[in-house]
C-alpha atoms as a printed R data frame, in Angstrom:
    type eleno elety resid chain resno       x       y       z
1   ATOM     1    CA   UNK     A     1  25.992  -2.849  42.599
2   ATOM     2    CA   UNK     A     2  29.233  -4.727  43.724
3   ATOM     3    CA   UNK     A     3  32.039  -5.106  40.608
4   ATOM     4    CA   UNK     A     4  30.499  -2.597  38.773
5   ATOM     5    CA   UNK     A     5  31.857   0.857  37.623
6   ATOM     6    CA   UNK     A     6  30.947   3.576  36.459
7   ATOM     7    CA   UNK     A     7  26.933   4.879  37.042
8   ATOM     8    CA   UNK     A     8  24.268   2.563  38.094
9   ATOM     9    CA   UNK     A     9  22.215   1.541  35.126
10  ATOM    10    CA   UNK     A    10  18.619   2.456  34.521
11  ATOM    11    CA   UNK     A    11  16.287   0.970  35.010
12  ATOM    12    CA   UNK     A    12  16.430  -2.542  37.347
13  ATOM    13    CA   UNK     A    13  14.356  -5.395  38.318
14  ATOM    14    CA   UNK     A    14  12.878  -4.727  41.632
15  ATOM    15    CA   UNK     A    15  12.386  -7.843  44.588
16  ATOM    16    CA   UNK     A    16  10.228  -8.027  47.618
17  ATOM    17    CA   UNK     A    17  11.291 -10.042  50.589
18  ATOM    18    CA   UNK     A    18   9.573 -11.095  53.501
19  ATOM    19    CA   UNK     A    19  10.240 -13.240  56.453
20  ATOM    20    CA   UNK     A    20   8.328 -15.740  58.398
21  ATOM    21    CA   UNK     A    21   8.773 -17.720  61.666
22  ATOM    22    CA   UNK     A    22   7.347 -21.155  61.460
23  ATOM    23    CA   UNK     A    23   5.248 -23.007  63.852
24  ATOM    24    CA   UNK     A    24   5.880 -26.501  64.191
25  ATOM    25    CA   UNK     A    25   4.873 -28.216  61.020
26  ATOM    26    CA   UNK     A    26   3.640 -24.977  59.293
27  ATOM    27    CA   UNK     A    27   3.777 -25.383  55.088
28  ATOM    28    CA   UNK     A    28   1.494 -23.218  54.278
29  ATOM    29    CA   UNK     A    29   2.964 -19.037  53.985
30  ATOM    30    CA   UNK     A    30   0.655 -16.086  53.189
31  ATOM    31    CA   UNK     A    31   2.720 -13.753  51.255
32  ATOM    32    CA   UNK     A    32   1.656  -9.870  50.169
33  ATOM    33    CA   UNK     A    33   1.476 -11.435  46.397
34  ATOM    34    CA   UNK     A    34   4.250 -12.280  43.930
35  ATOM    35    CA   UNK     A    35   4.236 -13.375  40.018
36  ATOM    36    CA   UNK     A    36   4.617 -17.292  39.479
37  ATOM    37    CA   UNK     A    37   7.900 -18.231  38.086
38  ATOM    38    CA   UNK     A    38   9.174 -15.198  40.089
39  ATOM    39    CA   UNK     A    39  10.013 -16.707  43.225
40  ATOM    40    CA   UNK     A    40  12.888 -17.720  45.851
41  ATOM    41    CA   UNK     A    41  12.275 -19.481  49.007
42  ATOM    42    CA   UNK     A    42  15.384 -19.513  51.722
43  ATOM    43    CA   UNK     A    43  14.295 -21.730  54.700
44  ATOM    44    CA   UNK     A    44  17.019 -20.892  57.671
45  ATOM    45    CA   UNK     A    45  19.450 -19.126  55.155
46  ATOM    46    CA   UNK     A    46  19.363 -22.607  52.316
47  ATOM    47    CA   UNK     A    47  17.933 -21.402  49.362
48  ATOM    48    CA   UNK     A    48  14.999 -24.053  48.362
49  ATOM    49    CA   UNK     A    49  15.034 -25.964  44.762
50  ATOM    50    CA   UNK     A    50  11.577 -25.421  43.165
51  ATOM    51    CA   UNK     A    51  10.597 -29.206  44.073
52  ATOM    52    CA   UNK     A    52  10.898 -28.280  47.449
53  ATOM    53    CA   UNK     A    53   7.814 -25.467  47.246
54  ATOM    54    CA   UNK     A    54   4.765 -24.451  45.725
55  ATOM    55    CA   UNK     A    55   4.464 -21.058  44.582
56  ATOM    56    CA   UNK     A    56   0.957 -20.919  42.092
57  ATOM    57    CA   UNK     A    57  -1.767 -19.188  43.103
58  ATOM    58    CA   UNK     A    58   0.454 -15.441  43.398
59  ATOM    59    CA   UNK     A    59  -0.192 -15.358  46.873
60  ATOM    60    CA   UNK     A    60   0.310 -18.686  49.225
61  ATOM    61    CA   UNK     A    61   3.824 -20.663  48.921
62  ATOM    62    CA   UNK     A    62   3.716 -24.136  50.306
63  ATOM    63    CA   UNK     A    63   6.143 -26.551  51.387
64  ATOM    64    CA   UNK     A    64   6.691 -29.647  50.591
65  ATOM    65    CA   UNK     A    65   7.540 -30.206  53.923
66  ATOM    66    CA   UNK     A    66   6.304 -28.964  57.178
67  ATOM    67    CA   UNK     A    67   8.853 -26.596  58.528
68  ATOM    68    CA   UNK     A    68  10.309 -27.078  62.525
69  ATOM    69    CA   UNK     A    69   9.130 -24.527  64.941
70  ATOM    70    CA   UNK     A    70  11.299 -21.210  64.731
71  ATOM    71    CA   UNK     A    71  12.804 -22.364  61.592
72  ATOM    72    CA   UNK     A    72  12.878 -18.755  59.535
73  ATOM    73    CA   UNK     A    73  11.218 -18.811  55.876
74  ATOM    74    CA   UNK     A    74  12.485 -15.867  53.641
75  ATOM    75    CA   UNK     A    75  10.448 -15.577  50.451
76  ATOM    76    CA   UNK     A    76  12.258 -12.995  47.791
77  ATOM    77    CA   UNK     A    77   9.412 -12.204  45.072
78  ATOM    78    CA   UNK     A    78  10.813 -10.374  41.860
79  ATOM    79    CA   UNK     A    79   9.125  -8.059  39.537
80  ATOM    80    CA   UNK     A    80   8.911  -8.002  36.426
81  ATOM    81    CA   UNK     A    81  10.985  -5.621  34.268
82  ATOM    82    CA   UNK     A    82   9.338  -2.937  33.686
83  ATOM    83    CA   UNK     A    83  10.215   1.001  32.484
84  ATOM    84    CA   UNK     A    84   8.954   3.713  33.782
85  ATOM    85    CA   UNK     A    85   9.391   7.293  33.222
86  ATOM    86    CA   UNK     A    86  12.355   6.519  31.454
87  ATOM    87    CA   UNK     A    87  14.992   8.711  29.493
88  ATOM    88    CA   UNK     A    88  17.385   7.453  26.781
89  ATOM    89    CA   UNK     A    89  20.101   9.451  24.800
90  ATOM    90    CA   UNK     A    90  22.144   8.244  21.738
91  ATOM    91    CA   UNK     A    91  21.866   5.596  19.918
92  ATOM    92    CA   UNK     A    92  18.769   2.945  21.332
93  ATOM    93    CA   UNK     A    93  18.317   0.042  19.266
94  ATOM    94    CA   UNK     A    94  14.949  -1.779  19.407
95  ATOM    95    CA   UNK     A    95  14.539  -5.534  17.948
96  ATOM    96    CA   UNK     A    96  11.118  -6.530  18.651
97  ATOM    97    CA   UNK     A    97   9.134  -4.453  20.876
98  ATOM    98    CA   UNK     A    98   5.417  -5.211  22.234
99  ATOM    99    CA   UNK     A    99   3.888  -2.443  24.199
100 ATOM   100    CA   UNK     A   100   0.811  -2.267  26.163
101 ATOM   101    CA   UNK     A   101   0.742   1.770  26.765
102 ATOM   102    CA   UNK     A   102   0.776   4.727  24.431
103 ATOM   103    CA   UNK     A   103   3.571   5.886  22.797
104 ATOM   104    CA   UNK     A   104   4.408   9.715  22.397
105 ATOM   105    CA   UNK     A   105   8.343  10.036  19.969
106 ATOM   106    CA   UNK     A   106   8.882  13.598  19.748
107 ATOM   107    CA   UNK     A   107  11.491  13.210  17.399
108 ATOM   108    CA   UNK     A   108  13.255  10.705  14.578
109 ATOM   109    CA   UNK     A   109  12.283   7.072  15.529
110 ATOM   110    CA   UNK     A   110  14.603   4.177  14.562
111 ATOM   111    CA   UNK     A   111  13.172   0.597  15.034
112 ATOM   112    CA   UNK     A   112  14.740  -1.991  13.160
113 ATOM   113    CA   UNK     A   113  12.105  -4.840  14.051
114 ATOM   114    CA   UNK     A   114   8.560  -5.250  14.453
115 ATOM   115    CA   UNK     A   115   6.673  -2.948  16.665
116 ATOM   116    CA   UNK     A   116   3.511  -4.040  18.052
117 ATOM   117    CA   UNK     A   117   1.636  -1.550  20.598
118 ATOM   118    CA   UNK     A   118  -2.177  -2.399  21.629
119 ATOM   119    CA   UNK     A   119  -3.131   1.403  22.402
120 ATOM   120    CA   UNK     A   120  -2.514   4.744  20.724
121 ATOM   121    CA   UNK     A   121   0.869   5.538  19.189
122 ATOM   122    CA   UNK     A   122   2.378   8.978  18.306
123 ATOM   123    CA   UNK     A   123   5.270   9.240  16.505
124 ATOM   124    CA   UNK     A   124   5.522  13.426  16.233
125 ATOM   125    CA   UNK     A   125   7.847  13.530  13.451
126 ATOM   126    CA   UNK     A   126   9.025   9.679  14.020
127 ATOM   127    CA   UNK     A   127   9.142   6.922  11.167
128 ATOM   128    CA   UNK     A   128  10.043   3.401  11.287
129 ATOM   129    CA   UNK     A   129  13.062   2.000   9.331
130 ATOM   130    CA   UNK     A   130  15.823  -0.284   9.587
131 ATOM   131    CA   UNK     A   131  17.981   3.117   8.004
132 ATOM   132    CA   UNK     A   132  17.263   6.573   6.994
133 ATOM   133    CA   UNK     A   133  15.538   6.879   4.384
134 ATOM   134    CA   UNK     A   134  15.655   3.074   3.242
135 ATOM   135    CA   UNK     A   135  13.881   0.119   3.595
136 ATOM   136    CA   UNK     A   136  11.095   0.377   5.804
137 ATOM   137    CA   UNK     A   137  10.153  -2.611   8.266
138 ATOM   138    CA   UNK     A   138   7.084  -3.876   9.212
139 ATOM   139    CA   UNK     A   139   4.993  -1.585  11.801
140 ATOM   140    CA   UNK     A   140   2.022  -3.436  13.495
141 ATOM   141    CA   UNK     A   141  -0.709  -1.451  15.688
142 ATOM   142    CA   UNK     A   142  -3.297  -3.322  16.972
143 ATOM   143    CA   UNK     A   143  -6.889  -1.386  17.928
144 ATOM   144    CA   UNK     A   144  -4.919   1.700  18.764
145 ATOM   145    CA   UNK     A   145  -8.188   3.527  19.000
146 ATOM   146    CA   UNK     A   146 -11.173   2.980  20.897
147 ATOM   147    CA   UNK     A   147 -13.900   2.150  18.239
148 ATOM   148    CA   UNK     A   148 -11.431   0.583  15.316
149 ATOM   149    CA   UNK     A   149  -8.470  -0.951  13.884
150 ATOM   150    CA   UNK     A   150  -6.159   1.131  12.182
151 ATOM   151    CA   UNK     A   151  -3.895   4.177  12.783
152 ATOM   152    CA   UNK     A   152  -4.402   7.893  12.917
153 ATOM   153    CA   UNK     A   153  -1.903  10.726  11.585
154 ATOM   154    CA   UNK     A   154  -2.422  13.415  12.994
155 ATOM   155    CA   UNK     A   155  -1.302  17.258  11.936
156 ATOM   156    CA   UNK     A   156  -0.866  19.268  14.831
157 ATOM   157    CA   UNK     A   157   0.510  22.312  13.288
158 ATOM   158    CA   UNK     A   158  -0.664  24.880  11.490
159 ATOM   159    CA   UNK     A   159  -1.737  24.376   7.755
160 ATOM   160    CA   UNK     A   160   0.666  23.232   5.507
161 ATOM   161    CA   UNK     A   161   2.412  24.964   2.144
162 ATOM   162    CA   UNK     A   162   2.235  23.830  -1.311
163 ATOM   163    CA   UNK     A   163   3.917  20.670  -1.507
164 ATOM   164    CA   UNK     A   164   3.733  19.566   2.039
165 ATOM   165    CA   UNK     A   165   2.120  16.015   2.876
166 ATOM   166    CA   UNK     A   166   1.622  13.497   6.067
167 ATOM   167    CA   UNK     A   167   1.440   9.943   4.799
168 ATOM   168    CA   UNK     A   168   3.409   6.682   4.849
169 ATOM   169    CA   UNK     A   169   5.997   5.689   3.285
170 ATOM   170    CA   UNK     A   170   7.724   3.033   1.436
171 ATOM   171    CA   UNK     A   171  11.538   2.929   0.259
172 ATOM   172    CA   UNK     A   172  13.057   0.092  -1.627
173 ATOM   173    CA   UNK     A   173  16.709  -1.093  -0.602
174 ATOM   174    CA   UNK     A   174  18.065   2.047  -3.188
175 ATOM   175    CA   UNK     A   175  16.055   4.391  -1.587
176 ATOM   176    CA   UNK     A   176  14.856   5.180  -5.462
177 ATOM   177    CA   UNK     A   177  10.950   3.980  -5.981
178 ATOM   178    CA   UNK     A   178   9.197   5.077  -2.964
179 ATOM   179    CA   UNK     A   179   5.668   4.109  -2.995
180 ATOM   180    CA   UNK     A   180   3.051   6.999  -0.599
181 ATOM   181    CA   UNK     A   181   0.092   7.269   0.715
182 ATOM   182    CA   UNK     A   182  -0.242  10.870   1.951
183 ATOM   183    CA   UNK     A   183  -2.707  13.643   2.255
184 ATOM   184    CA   UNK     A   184  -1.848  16.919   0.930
185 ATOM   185    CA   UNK     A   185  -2.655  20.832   1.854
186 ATOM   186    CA   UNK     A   186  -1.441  23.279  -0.155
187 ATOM   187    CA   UNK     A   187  -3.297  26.133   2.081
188 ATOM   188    CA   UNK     A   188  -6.005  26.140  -0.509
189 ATOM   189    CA   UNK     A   189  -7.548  22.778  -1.109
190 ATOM   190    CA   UNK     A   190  -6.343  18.743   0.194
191 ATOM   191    CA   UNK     A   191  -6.277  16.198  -1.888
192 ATOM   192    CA   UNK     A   192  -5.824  11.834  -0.675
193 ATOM   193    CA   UNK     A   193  -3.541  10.513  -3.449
194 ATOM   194    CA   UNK     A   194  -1.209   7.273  -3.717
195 ATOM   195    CA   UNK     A   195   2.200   7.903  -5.472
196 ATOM   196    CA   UNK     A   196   4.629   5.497  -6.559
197 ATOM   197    CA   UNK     A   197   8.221   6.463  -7.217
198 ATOM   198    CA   UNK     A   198   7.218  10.270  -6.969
199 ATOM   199    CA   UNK     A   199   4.086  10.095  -9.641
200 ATOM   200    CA   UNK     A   200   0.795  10.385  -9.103
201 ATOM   201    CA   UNK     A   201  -0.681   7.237  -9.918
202 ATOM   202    CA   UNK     A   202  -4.468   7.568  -7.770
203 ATOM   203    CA   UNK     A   203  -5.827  11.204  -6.626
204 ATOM   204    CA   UNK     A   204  -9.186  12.304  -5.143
205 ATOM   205    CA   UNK     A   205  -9.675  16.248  -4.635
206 ATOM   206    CA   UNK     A   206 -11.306  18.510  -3.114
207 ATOM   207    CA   UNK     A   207 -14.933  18.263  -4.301
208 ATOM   208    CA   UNK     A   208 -14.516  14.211  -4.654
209 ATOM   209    CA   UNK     A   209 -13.325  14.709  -8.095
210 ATOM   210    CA   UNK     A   210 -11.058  11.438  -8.733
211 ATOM   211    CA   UNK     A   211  -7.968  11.195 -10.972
212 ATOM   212    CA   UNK     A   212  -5.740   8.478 -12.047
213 ATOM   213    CA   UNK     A   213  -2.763  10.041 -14.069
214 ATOM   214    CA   UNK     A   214  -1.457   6.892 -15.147
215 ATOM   215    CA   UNK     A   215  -4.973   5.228 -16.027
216 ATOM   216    CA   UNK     A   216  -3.965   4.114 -20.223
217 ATOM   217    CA   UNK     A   217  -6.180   6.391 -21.935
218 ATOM   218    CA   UNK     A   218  -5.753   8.137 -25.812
219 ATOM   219    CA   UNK     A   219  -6.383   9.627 -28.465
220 ATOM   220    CA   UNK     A   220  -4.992  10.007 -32.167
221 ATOM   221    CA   UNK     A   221  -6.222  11.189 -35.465
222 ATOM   222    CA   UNK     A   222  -4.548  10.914 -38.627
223 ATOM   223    CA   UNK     A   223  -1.928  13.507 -39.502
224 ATOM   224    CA   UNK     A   224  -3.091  14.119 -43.242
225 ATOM   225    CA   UNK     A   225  -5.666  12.432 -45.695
226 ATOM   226    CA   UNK     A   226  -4.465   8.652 -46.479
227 ATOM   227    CA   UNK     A   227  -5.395   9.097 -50.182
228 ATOM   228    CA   UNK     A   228  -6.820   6.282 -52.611
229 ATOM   229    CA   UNK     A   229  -6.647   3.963 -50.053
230 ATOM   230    CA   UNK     A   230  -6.188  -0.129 -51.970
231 ATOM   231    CA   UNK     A   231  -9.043  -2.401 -52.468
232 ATOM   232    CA   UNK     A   232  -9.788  -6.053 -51.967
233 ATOM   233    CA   UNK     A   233  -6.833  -5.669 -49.023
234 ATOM   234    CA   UNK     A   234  -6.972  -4.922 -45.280
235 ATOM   235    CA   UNK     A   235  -5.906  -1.428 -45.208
236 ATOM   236    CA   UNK     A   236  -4.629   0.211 -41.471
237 ATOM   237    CA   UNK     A   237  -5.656   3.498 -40.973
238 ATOM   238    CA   UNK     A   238  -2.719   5.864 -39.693
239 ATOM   239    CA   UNK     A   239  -3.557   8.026 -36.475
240 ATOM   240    CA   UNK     A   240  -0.203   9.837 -36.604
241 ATOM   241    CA   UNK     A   241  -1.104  12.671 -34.531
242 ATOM   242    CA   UNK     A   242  -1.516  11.489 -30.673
243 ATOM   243    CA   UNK     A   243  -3.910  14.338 -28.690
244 ATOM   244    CA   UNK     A   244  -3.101  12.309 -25.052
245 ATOM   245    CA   UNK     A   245  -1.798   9.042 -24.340
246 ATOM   246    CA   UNK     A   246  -1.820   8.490 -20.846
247 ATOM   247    CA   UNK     A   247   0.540   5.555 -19.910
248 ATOM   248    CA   UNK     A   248   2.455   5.338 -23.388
249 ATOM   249    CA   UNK     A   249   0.211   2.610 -24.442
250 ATOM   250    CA   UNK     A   250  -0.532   3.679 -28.282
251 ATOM   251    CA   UNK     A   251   2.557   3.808 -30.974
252 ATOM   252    CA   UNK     A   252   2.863   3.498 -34.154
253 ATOM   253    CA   UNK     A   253  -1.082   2.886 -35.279
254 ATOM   254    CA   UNK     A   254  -1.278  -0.145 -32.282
255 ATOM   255    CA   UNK     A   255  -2.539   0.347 -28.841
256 ATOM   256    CA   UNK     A   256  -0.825  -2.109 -26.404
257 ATOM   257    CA   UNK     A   257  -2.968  -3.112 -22.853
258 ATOM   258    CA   UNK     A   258  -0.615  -2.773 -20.099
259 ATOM   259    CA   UNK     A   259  -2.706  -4.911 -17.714
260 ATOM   260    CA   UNK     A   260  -5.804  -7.387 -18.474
261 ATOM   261    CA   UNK     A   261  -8.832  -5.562 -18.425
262 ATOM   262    CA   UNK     A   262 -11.737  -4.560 -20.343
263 ATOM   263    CA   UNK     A   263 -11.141  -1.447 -22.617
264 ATOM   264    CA   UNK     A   264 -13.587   0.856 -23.846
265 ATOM   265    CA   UNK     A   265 -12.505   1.673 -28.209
266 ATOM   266    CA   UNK     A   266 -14.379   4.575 -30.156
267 ATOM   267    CA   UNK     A   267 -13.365   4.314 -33.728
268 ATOM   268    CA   UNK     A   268 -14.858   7.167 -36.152
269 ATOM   269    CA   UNK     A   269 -13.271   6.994 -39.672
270 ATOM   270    CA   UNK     A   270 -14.217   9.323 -42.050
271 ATOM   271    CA   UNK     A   271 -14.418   8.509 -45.854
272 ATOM   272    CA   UNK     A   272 -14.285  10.974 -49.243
273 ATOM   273    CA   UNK     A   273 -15.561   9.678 -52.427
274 ATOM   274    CA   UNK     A   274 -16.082   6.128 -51.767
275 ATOM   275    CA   UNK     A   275 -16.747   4.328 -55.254
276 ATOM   276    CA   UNK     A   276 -20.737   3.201 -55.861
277 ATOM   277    CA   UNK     A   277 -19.551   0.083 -57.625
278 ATOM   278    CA   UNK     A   278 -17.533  -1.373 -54.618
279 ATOM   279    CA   UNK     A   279 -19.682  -4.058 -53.353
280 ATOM   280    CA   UNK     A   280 -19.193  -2.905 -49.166
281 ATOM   281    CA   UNK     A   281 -16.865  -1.003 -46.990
282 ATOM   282    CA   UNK     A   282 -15.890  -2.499 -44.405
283 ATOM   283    CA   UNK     A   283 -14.173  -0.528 -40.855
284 ATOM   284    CA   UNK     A   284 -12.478  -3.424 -38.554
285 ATOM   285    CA   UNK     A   285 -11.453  -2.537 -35.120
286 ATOM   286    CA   UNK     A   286  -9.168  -5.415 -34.969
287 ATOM   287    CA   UNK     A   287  -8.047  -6.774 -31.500
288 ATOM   288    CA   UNK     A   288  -5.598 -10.011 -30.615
289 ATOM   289    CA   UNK     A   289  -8.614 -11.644 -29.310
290 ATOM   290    CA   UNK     A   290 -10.974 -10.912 -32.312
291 ATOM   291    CA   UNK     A   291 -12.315  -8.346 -34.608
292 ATOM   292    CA   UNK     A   292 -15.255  -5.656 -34.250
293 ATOM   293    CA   UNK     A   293 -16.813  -4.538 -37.826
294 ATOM   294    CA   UNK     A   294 -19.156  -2.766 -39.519
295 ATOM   295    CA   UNK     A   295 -19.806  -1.927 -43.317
296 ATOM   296    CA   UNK     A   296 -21.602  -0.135 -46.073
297 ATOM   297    CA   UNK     A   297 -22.648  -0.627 -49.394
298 ATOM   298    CA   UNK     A   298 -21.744   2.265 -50.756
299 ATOM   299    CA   UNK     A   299 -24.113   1.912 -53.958
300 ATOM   300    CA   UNK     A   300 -26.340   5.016 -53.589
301 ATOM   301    CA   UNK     A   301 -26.456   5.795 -57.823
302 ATOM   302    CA   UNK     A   302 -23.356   8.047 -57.765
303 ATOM   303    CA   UNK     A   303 -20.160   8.000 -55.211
304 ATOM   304    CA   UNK     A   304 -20.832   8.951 -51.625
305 ATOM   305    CA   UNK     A   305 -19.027  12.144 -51.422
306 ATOM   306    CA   UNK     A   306 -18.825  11.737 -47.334
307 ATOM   307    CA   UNK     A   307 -19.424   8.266 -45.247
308 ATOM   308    CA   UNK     A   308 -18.863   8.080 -41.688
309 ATOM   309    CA   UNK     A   309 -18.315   4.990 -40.010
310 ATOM   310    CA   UNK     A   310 -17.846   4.142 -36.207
311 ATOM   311    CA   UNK     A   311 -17.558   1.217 -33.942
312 ATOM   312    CA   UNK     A   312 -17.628   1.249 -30.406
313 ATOM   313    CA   UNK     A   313 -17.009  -1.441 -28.093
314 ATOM   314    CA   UNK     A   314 -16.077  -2.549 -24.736
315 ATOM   315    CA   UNK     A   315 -13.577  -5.198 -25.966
316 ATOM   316    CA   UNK     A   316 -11.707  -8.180 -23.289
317 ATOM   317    CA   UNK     A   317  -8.262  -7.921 -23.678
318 ATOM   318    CA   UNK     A   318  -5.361  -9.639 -21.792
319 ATOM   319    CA   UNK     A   319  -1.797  -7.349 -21.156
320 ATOM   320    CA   UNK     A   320   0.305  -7.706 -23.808
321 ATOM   321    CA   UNK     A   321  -2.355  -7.844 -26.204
322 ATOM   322    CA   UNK     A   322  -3.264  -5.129 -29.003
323 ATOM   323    CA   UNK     A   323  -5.775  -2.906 -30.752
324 ATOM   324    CA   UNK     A   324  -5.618  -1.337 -34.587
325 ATOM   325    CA   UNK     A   325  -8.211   0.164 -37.284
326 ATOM   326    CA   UNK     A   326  -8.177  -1.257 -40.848
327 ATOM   327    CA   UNK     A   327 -10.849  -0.874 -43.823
328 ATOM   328    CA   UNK     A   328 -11.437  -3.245 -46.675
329 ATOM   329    CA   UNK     A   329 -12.705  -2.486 -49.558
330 ATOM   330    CA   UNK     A   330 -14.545  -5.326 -51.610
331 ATOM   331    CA   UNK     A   331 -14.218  -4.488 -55.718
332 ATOM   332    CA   UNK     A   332 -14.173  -0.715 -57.368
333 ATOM   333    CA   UNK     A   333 -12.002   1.651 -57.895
334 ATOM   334    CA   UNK     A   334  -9.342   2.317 -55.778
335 ATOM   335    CA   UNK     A   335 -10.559   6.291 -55.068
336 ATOM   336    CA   UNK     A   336 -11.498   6.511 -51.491
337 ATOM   337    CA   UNK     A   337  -9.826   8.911 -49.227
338 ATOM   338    CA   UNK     A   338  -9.639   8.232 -45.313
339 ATOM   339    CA   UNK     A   339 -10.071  12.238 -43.940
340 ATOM   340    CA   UNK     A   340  -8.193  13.976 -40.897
341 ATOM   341    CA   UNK     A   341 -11.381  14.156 -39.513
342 ATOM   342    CA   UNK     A   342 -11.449  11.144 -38.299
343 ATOM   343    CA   UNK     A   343 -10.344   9.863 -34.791
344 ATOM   344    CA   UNK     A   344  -9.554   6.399 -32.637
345 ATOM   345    CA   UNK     A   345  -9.764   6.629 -28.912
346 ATOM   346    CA   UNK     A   346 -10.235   4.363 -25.497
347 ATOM   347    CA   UNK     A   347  -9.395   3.555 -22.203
348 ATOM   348    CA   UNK     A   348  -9.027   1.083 -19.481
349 ATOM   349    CA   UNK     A   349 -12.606   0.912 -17.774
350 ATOM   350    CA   UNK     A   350 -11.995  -2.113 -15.573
């Protein structure tokens, strides 16, 4: 390559010329094939605008004007650029990249823009990201397999040890709240799960079992018998002692929805020497939406020594939105005891 130094650079378009002698008035020339829009026409050494030819059809070029007899017609077709076999060292930087074939990347892939590949793609150890360990770009594979849309990973070596995973992955600017989708063997079991900033959030296990760590679920009792409890007043019951609270939804008495949804509550409270002259007891599960009741009349001829009252309900609630026990005493003595015994619970069921 004239004016250049240093090694010839790899790879480079290719051309295919061929030469004619004309008859008298000939336009038409049968060529071995070219790609339209890929073609120069010389006619006696002067190169040819393109509104002097016709070059369509990938095979015939035409003149616009019959040639003289002996004149010579040189028609120069160029290939398209293509790679083949090719081998790259340092640093290769990609912008947008459509390929046709397979794709095997033995090692670390870096490809800062979209890749879009129609067949099977292997990246054997690869990734694609605009950085190490950063913010990943978008990777688009269209039907890569025969029979479906989608994209195999594929394990090739022997089983994994605890803690290994193949998955994708997705890193914020920071690198801090990566978000996976992996599958895990630990040499004794696998397990699909989604993670999200290195938690657990989704899980199913060997067997099908299914967890969601982060799913708001609880349950609290009270931490010691709320004594004499006040009448003709709504009275919250104190569940002091949490057993689980998945998600850090429940404080303080008041369980907070995270997200819309509909919540399954269990509410058991259990009452000591409830007064026969108060004229109803009533336990409210009491919700920003509306309440859930249900009472007693606790005239039996002589105080109830034990009465147990529940509600259950799958109660609507928006996020933000919150959930609390209370009893109300109408009239009577102010005696009643709410025991230890007794328990609130729910959960997020859709």
């Amino acid at each position: 390559m004239a004016g250049y130094l240093g090694s010839t650079p790899v790879p480079q378009a290719t051309q295919h010329r061929e030469s004619f002698t004309a008859t008298s008035g000939q336009t038409t020339f049968a060529t071995a094939g070219y790609t339209a829009g890929f073609v120069d026409v010389y006619l006696n050494g002067s190169h040819l605008s393109p509104a002097d030819f016709t070059a369509t059809n990938g095979s015939d070029v035409v003149l616009a004007s019959g040639a003289s007899a002996d004149d010579v017609c040189d028609i120069i077709s160029h290939s398209a650029f293509e790679l083949n076999a090719q081998t790259f060292t340092g640093t290769t930087t990609m912008d947008v990249v459509d390929i046709d074939g397979a794709v095997d990347i033995a090692t670390t892939a870096l490809i800062t823009g979209v890749l879009t590949t129609t067949a099977a793609t292997v990246f054997n150890g690869g990734y694609a990201s605009n950085a190490a360990s950063t913010q990943s770009k978008k990777l688009t594979i269209s039907n890569p397999l025969a029979n479906a849309e989608g994209f195999r990973v594929i394990q090739t070596t022997a089983a994994r040890t605890s803690g290994g995973a193949l998955g994708l992955f997705y890193d914020d600017v920071a690198g801090t709240n990566q978000t996976t989708l992996s599958v895990i063997n630990n040499g004794t079991g696998s397990a699909f799960q989604v993670s999200d900033g290195g938690t657990t959030v989704f899980k199913i296990a060997d067997g099908g079992f299914v967890t969601m760590p982060l799913q708001p679920a609880f349950l609290a009792q009270p931490a010691s018998t709320q004594s004499n409890i006040a009448r003709n007043t709504n009275v919250t019951v104190i569940f002091a002692t949490e057993r689980f609270d998945a998600n850090a939804d429940f404080a303080s008495n008041v369980f907070t929805a995270p997200v819309a949804g509909k919540y399954q509550f269990n509410v058991n409270v259990f009452f000591k020497d409830l007064d026969e002259d108060a004229n109803y007891m009533e336990l409210q599960l009491a919700t920003t939406n509306r309440g859930y009741s249900t009472s007693v009349d606790p005239d039996v001829g002589t105080d109830p020594v034990r009465t147990t009252m529940q509600v259950n309900v799958l109660a609507d609630l928006d996020a933000g939105d919150t959930a609390f026990v209370r009893a109300i005493q109408s009239e009577g003595a102010a005696q009643a005891d709410i025991a230890v015994e007794s328990f609130f619970s729910g959960y997020l069921v859709a």
